[in-house]
Every structure is written in structure tokens, then in C-alpha cells.
C-alpha positions as CSV (number, residue, x, y, z in Angstrom):
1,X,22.0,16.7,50.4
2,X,19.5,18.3,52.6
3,X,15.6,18.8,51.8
4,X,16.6,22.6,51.3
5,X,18.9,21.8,48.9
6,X,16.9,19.4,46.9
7,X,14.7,22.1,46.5
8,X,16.9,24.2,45.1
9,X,17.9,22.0,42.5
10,X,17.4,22.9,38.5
11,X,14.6,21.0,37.0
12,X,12.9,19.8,40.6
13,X,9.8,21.7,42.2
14,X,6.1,20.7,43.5
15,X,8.0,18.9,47.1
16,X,5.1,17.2,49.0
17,X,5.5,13.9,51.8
18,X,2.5,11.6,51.5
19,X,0.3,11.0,54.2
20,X,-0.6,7.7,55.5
21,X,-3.3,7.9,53.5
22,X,-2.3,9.1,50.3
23,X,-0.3,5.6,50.9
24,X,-2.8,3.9,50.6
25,X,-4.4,5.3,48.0
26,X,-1.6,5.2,45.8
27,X,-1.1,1.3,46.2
28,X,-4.2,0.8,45.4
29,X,-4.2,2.4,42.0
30,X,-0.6,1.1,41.3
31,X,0.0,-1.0,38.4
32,X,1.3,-4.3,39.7
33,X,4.3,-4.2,37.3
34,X,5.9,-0.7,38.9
35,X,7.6,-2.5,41.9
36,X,9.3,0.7,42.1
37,X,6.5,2.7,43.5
38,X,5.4,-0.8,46.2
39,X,8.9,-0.2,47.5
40,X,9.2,2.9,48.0
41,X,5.8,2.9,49.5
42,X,7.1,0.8,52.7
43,X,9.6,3.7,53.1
44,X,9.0,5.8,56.2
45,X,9.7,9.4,54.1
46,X,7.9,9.1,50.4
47,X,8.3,12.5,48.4
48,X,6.4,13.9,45.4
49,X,8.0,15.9,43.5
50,X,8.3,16.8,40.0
51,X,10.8,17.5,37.4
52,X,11.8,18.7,34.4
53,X,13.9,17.8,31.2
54,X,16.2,20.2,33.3
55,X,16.7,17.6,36.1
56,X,19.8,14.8,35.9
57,X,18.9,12.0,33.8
58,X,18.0,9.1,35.6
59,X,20.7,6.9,37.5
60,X,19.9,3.8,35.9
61,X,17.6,2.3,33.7
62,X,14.1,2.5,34.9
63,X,12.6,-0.5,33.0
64,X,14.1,-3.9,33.4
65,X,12.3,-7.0,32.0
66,X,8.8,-5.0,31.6
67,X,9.0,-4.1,35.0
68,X,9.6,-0.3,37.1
69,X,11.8,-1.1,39.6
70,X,13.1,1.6,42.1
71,X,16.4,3.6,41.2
72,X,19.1,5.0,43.2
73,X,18.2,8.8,44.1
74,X,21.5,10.0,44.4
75,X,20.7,13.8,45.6
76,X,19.1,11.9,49.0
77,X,21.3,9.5,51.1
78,X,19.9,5.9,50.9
79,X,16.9,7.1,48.8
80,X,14.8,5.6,46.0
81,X,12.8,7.1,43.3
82,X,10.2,5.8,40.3
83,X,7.9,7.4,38.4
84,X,4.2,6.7,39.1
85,X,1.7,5.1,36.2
86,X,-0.8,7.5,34.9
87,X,-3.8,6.9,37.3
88,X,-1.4,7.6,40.2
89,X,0.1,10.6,38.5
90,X,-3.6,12.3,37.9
91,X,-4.4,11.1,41.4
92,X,-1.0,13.1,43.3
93,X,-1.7,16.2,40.4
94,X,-5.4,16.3,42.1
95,X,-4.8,15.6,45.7
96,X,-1.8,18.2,45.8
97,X,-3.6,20.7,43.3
98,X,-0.3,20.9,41.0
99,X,-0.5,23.0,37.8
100,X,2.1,20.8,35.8
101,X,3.2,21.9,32.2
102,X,5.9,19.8,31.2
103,X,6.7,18.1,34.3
104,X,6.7,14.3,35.4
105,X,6.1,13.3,38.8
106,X,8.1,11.5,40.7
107,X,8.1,9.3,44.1
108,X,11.1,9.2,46.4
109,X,11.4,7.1,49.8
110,X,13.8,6.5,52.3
111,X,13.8,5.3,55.7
């Protein structure tokens, strides 16, 4: 599916690629225990979005044994997603000056 698609999609909106240095940022307010959001992070393409109860539900489960590991994104080729803890969260809602209601946000990488 193309970008253009993706954005077209029910339940997805807010579409932003991190910088370098939002990165960096990001890791370093990471909880250790969402290994999703460390591997999608060495990605060359990361993604914020956001989404919805609208949106698909998610294509595995997204705790296993405590941990966040990253999921299968199905709607990008060879993508990953996970959903950032809370300082993260507040940190991309500030940085990208979203004005969430009832989203979640969400990371996605691929190389």
C-alpha cells in the first residue's frame, strides 16, 4: 500500500517521519520493556501516526511475557508498528502539536 493510501485509511490520521533527532529523543524516554519501539527505532523510515477505535485491530498480540514487542504492519510492506509508553506519547503529541481526542499513537518503521 502506498503512503497515499495509508492516509486514506478509516481510523488513521496525524502522519509524521521522525527526524534523527526525534530518534533520539524517543529512545531515551522509552521504557526498556517496549522492545517494540528500540526496533523499530533502527528502521530507516519511522512513522507517527495515530488511530482510532476505527482502525484494524492489531495483527497480533502486543504484549508477550510483560514485554512490547514490534507487530506486523500489514498496510506497509515489511513494516513494524508498537505503541509508545506515555512519556513518549506526550513527547510526539508536543513535538508534532497534535490535538488528539480519542486517538493512540502509534510508531511504524521499515527499512
Amino acid at each position: 500500500m502506498s503512503l497515499s493510501r495509508l492516509m486514506h485509511t478509516t481510523g488513521l490520521g496525524n502522519f509524521n517521519f521522525l527526524e534523527d533527532k526525534d530518534k533520539k529523543k524517543v529512545k531515551s524516554l522509552e521504557e526498556s520493556r517496549n522492545t517494540g519501539i528500540f526496533n523499530i527505532l533502527e528502521k530507516r523510515n519511522v512513522l507517527l501516526l495515530t488511530h482510532t477505535k476505527e482502525f484494524r485491530l492489531p495483527a497480533s498480540p502486543i504484549v508477550v511475557n510483560g514485554t512490547f514487542p514490534a507487530i506486523k504492519f500489514p498496510e506497509i510492506p515489511g513494516a513494524v508498528s508498537a505503541s509508545p509508553g506515555k512519556e513518549v506519547h506526550n513527547y510526539l503529541v508536543n513535538r508534532f502539536n497534535l490535538i488528539l481526542k480519542d486517538e493512540a499513537t502509534v510508531l511504524v518503521g521499515w527499512d
